[in-house]
N, C-alpha and C positions, 0 to 999 in steps of 0.2 A: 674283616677289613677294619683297619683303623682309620677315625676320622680328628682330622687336626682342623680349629679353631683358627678363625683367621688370623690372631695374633703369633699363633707355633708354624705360622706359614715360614719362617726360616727356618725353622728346625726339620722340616719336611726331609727324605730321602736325596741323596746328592745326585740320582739319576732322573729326579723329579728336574726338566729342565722352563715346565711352564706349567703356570696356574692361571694368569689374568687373559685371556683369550684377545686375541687384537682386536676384535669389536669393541669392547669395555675398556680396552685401553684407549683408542681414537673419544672413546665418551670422556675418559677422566681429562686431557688434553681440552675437550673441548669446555668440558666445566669450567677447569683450571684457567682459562684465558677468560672465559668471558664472564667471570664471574671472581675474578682476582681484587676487588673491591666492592664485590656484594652485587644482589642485584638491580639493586635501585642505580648503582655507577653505569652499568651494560643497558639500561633502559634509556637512560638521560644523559650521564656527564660522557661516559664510555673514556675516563682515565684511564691510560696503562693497558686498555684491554687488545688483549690478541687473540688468534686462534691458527688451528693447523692451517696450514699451505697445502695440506692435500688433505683429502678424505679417509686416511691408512694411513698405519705404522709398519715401518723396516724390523724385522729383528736382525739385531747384530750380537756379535758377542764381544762383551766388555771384560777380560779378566776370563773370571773362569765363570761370569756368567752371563746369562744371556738377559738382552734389554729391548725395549720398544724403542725406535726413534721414531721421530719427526720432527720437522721444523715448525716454526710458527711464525707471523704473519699477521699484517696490520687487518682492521677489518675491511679496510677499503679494497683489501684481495690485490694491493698492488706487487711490486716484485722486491721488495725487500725483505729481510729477516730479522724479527727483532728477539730472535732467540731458539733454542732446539730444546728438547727435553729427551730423555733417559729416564726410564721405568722399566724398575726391575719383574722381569715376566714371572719370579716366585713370590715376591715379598709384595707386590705392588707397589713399592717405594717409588715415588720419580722427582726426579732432579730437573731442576729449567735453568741451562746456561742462555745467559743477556748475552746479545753481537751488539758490536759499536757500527758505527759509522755507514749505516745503511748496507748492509753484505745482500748480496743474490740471496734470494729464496731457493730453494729447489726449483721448483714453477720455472723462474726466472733462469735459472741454469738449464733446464733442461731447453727451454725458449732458445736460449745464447747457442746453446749447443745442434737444434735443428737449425738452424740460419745460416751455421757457420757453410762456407762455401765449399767446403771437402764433403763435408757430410751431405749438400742438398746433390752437390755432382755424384757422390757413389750413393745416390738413394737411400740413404741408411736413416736408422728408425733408433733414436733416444729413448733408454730404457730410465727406468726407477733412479734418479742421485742418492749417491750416498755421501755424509758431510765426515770429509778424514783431514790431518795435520799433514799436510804435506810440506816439509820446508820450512816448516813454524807459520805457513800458510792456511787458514781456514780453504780445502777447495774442495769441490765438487767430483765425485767422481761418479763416470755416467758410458757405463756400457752400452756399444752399438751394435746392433743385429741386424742382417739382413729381412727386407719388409716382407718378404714372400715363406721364408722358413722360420725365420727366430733365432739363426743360427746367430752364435756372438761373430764378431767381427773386429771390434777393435774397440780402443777406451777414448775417452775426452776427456779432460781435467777441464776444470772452469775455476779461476781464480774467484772466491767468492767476495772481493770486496770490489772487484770490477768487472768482474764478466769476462776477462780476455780469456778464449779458449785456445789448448792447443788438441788436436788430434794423432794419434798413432797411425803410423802407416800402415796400412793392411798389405804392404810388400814386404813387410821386416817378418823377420824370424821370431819376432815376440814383439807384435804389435801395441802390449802394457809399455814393454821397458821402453819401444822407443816414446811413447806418451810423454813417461816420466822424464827421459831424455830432452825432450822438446821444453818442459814444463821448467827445469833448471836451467836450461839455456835461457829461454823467454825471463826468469825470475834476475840474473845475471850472476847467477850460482857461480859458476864456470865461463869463461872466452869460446873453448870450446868443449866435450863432453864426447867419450870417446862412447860410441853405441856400440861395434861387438869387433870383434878379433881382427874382423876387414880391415881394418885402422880408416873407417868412415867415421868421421865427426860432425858434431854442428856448430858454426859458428854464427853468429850474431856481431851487430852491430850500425853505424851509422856509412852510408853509402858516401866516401869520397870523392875518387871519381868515376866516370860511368862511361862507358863510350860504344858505339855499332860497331862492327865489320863486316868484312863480307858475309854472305851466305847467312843472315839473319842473328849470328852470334852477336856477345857484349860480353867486354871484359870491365873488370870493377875491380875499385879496391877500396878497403875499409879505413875508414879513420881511423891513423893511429897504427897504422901497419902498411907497408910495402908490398907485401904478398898480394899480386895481383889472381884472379878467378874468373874463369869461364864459363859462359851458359852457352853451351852448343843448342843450333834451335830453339831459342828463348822463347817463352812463353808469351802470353799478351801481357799478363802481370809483371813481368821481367822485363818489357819493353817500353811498361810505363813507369820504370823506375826513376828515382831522379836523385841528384846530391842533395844528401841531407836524410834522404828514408831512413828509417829502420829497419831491416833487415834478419833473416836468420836463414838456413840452409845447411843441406850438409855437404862434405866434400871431404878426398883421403887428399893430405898435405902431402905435395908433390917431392922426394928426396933428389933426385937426378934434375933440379933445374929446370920442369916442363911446368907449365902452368894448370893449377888443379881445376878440377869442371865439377862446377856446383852444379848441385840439385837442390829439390822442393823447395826452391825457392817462395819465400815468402814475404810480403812486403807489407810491415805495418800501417804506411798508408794508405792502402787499400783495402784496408780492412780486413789483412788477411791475418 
């Protein structure tokens, strides 16, 4: 058996996929933060100092190799991120990328992401975030499981410099892609974003006009277009609509001149 030196720790075997065990790693994070100006700073002034936002590191793989995350976080444990770090699970190298402008913690995401109002109605149970570039977006990504098995279920995206979540439908045929579907609509990526073959889209925007009919229905149309749309059986959320909301939903554009019937209606003033 040959033994390598921690400094030939690169030079190690390429099927060698880990050396620093995630205990030791959650330790070097937490040195690293609170002790990033010594320890008389962490005692008294507590300059610059941070630490993880959770107690555990993610391995992901970076490239062709594989790394420790986790985010970090004020000491006051409140919900913003003043930074993530990457450490290499061979070399122990780790890198700490700075966030601006007060971004969600994980913590914080994962918070945003039980609250949200799909997720508290289907029971569903927010797993581990992981912090990916979506869109040139810092966001959250945070798989959901049913509470009784663990089975997955569907994804949430959490924009992480404000929290707005969107959720996958767990009726789609690929409850991710519609996530990501939702998530460029919400972004205003796209007017509308075609989800799969069905020619069902989503569209967004500001509510024009709005009006009842019989039998509990409301037709609307969106600033800035004519195309008017239907809610058959409108919801309470859709009832409380009013000119001027925000808006997204999806709906297949009507070719033959009938008027199209939205679905998962959602209405940003309401917090949805």
């Amino acid at each position: 058996m040959r033994k390598y030196a921690r400094a030939d720790f690169e030079r190690l075997p390429r099927w060698v996929s880990r050396v620093y065990p995630d205990e030791l790693a959650i330790s070097y994070n937490e040195w690293f933060g609170k002790f990033v100006h010594g320890m008389w700073n962490y005692l008294l002034a507590k300059r610059d100092v941070h630490v993880p936002a959770r107690p555990e590191v993610f391995g992901l793989l970076a490239g062709e190799r594989f790394v420790w995350f986790v985010d970090h976080t004020s000491p006051a444990s409140d919900q913003s991120m003043t930074g993530f770090t990457y450490m290499d699970t061979v070399s122990g190298r780790m890198t700490y990328y700075t966030s601006s402008g007060g971004e969600f913690n994980s913590r914080g995401a994962e918070d945003a992401v039980a609250s949200n109002p799909i997720v508290r109605q289907g029971k569903l149970v927010p797993t581990q975030p992981i912090l990916y570039n979506a869109f040139q977006q810092n966001t959250w990504i945070v798989p959901l499981v049913a509470p009784d098995t663990g089975k997955y279920q569907t994804l949430a995206l959490v924009q992480a410099k404000n929290g707005r979540v969107v959720v996958g439908s767990t009726a789609s045929a690929s409850p991710q892609k519609d996530a990501f579907t939702q998530y460029a609509a919400l972004l205003g990526i796209a007017n509308a974003v075609p989800e799969s073959d069905s020619g069902l889209k989503y569209f967004q925007g500001e509510v024009d006009r709005i009006a009842a009919a019989p039998g509990g229905s409301l037709y609307f149309t969106l600033r800035g277009s004519r195309r008017i749309f239907s809610l058959e059986a409108a919801a309470a959320q859709a009832l409380l609509a009013r000119s001027g909301d925000r808006v997204r939903f999806r709906a297949v554009p009507a070719r033959d001149g009938s008027i199209p019937k939205a679905r998962d209606f959602r209405d940003a003033a309401l917090g949805q």
